[in-house]
N, C-alpha and C positions, 0 to 999 in steps of 0.2 A: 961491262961485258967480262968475262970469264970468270962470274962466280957459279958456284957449285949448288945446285937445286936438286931438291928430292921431288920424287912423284907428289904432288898435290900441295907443293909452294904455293902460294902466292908470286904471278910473274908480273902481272898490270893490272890494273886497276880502271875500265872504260866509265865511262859516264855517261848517262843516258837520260832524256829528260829526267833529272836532275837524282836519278838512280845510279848507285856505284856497281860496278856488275867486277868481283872478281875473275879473274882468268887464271885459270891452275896450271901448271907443270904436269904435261901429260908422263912425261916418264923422268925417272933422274939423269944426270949429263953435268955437262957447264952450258952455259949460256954463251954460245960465238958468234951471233948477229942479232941487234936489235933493230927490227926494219921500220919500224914509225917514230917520228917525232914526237913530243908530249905536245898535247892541243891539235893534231890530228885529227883532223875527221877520216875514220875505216869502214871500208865494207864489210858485210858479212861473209865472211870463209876468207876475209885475209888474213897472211903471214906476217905476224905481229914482231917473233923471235924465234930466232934456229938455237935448240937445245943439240950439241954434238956429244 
């Protein structure tokens, strides 16, 4: 947590039958909360990380 991302980073990486789906950095910030564990199973439209 609290590093520094630009719009359209790279922030996670999900997995999906056996497909990598990146998830981009909607806008730049720091990163100040990562809300899931790795090996998580997420729903669709959850909050993964807060960019402040």
């Amino acid at each position: 947590m609290g590093d520094a991302v630009q719009e359209g980073d790279v922030l996670i990486i999900l997995e999906s039958m056996k497909m990598e789906i990146p998830v981009e950095a909607p806008c730049a910030g720091r990163v100040s909360e990562i809300r899931v564990q790795e090996g998580a199973s997420v729903e669709e439209g959850a909050v993964l990380a807060v960019i402040a």
